[in-house]
N, C-alpha and C positions, 0 to 999 in steps of 0.2 A: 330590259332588266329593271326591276323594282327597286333594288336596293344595290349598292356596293359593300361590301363588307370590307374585304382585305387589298381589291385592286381598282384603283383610282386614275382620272385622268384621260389623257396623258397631260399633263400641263406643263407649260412652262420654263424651262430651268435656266437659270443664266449660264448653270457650268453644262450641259448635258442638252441644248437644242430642246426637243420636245419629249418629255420623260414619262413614260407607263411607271406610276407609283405601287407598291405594294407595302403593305401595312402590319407587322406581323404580329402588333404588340397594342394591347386596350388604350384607352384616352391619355393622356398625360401619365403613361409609366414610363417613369425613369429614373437613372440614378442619381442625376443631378437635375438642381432648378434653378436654370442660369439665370441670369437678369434679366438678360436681353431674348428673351425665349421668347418666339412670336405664338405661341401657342397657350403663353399665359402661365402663370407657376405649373406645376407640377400636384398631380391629385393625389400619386400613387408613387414616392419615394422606395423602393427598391434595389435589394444588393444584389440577390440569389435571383439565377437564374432559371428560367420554368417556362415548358411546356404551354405556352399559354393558348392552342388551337393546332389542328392536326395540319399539319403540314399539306396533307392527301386536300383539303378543305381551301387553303389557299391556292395551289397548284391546279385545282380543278374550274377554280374564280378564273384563274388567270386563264385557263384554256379557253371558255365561256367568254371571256373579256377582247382578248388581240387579236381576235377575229371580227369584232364589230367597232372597232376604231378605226382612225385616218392614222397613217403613217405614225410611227413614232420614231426616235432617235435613239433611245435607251432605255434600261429597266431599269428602276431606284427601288432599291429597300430602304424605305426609314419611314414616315407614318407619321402616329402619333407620341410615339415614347423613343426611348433609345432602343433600337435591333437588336445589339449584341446581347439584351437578357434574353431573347428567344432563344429556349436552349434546342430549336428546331431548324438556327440558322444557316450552317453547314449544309442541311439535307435539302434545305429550299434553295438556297444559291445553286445548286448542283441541278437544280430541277430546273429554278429558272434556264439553264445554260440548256437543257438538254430539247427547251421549249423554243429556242428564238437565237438565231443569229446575233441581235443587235449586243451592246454590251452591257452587263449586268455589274452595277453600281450599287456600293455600301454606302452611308451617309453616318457617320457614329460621331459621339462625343469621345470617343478613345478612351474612356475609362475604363474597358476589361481587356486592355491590349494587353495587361501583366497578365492574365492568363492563357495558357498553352493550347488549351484549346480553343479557346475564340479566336487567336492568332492562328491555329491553324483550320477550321473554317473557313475565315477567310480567304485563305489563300486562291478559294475556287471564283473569286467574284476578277474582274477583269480591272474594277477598278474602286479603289478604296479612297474616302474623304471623314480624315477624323479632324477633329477641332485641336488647338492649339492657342487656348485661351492665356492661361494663367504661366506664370514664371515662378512661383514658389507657394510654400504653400500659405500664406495670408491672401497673394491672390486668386488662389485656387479658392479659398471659400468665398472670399470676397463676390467674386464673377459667375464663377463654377455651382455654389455651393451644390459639393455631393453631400452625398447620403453617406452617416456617420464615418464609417469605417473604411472609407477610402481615401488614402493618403495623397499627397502631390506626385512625393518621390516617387511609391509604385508605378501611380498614373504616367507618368514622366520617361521613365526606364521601360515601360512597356510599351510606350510610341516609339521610342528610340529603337529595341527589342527588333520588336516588328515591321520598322522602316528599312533594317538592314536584310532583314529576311524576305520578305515581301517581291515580287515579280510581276504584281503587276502594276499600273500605273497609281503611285501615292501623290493624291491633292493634300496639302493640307489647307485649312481655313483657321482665321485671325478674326473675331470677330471684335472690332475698335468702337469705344463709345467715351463720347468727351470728357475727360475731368476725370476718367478711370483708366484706362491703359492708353491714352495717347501722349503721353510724356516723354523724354528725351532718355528719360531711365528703363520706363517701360519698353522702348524700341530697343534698346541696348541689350537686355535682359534676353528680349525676344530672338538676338540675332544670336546671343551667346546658344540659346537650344536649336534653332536653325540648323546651326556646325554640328549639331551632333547625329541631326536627320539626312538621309536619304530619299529625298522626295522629286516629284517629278514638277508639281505646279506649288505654288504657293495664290491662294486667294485672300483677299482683306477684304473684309465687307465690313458693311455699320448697321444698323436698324434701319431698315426704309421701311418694316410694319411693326406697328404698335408692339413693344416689347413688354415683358411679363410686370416692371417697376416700373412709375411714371418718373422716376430720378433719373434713367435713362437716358445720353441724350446723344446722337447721330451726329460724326462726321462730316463739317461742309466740304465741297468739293475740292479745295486749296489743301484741306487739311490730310483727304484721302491720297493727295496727287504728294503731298512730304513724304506720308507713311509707303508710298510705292517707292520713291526714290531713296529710301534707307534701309528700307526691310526688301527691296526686290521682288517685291510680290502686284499681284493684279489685281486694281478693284473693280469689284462685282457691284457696287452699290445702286448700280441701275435697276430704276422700278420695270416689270414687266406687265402689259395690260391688255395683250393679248393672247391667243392662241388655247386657253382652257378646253378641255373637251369631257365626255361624259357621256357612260352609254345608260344612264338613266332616264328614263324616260318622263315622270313626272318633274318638271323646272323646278319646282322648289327642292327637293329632296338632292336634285344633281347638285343645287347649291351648296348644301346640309352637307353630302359625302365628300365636294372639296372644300370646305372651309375646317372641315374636323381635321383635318392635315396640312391643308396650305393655305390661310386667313386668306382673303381677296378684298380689295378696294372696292368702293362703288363704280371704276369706270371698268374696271375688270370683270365685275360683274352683268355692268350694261352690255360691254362686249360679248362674252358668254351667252348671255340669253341671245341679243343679236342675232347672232350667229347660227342659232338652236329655231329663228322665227317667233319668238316668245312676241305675241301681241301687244301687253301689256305692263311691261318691266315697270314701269313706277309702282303701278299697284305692288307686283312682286316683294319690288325692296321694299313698300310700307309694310307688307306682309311679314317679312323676317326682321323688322326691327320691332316688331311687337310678340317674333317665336319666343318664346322662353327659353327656347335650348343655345340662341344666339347672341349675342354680345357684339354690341357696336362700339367701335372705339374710334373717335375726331383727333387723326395721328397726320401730323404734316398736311395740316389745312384741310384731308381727304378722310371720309368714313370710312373704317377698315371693319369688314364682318368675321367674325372670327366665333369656335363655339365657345361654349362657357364650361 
């Protein structure tokens, strides 16, 4: 295969083993542009939901695709932007399920959980993981910052909404960055919406890749091990730097389709090519620190490649 368009991987996943990615939504669309976004601001701020590629067009990648990989563990929707604006969500979850035994996994920021039909959409995927940043709404723009016209309260009430409705397994994720939500207040706040969720895991994580603001700044390990013992939850903050795979066939291009979705480290990337027989990975990485399309960022001592 040439190219990947909508189905990536399988890489890596701390919460999901080894994850068949699929993609539904163009470069950086979404409704919000967190801080800590490893993917880097946002290009394409967006409220309204659209059509953005034929359903039949992804569905057809993926047949093409989980026939020439190794093993995987599960299917993830999320990509490059937030999923839930695909208003072709519903019909692709349903596909994926009708393609693959394994479990078909959402990854959302939960910002269109107030609406009735994104929550029910959902309902077909086996397991849903929205975020659970903010506690009001100064932190909601603060961390979050959506796109104009969406509120804390809706956002908020439509988690809650939908966590009671919901059947199948709800992760949620905490994403914690020093000097911004790791406070004695912030945990407090955090545990007050907790009580009002029905969820199955809770995850905390920090930045361990280059986030979208160099103000940013990651959880040491004492600090993640407090936030587990008051909030109850699991941290994920372990880096992962193996296992990427890719049924592209030119090395550099397999690099291009996972870093447009999941940034990779330098050793993550030596491993990958590794892996693939790649002769001469140094050249490689000089090669892509000179593409235009890619972006090197020196994040926790380690070069993180990510696209621009």
């Amino acid at each position: 295969m040439s190219e990947s368009r909508y189905v990536y991987g399988p890489v890596p996943s701390r919460r999901l083993g080894m994850s068949l990615g699929v993609s539904p939504i163009p470069k950086k669309t979404c409704n919000y542009s967190c801080i800590y976004c490893q993917l880097g601001r946002t290009d394409k701020m967006v409220y309204t939901r659209e059509m953005f590629t034929k359903v039949s067009d992804i569905l057809d990648e993926f047949d093409s695709t989980k026939g020439s990989v190794n093993e995987f563990d599960a299917v993830t929707v999320v990509g490059e932007g937030e999923p839930t604006l695909y208003l072709g969500l519903g019909k692709l979850i349903r596909g994926l399920k009708d393609r693959t035994d394994k479990p078909v996994a959402v990854i959302t920021n939960g910002a269109l959980l107030f609406d009735p039909e994104v929550r029910e959409e959902l309902m077909a995927a086996d397991i849903v993981m929205p975020s659970a940043d903010a506690w009001d709404e100064e932190s909601f723009r603060s961390i979050n910052r959506p796109v104009g016209l969406l509120r804390y309260k809706q956002v908020r009430d439509g988690l809650v909404d939908f966590s009671k409705s919901y059947r199948g397994q709800l992760w949620l994720e905490i994403m914690l960055m020093k000097g911004i939500n790791d406070s004695p207040e912030a945990f407090g706040r955090y545990k007050e919406l907790l009580k009002e969720l029905n969820y199955d895991r809770l995850y905390l994580n920090t930045p361990v890749r280059p986030p979208a603001e160099d103000f940013v700044r990651f959880l040491e390990r004492d600090d993640m091990e407090r936030a587990e013992e008051v909030l109850g939850g699991m941290s994920i903050d372990l880096l992962v730097s193996e296992g990427f795979q890719s049924v592209v066939e030119d090395d550099l291009e397999a690099v291009i389709g996972i870093i447009k979705r999941h940034p990779m480290n330098r050793f993550e990337i030596e491993g990958f090519l590794a892996n693939r027989g790649t002769k001469d990975i140094g050249l490689l990485l000089d090669i892509m620190k000179n593409d235009e399309r890619v972006d090197v960022v020196h994040y926790k001592g380690i070069d993180t490649f990510r696209l621009k």
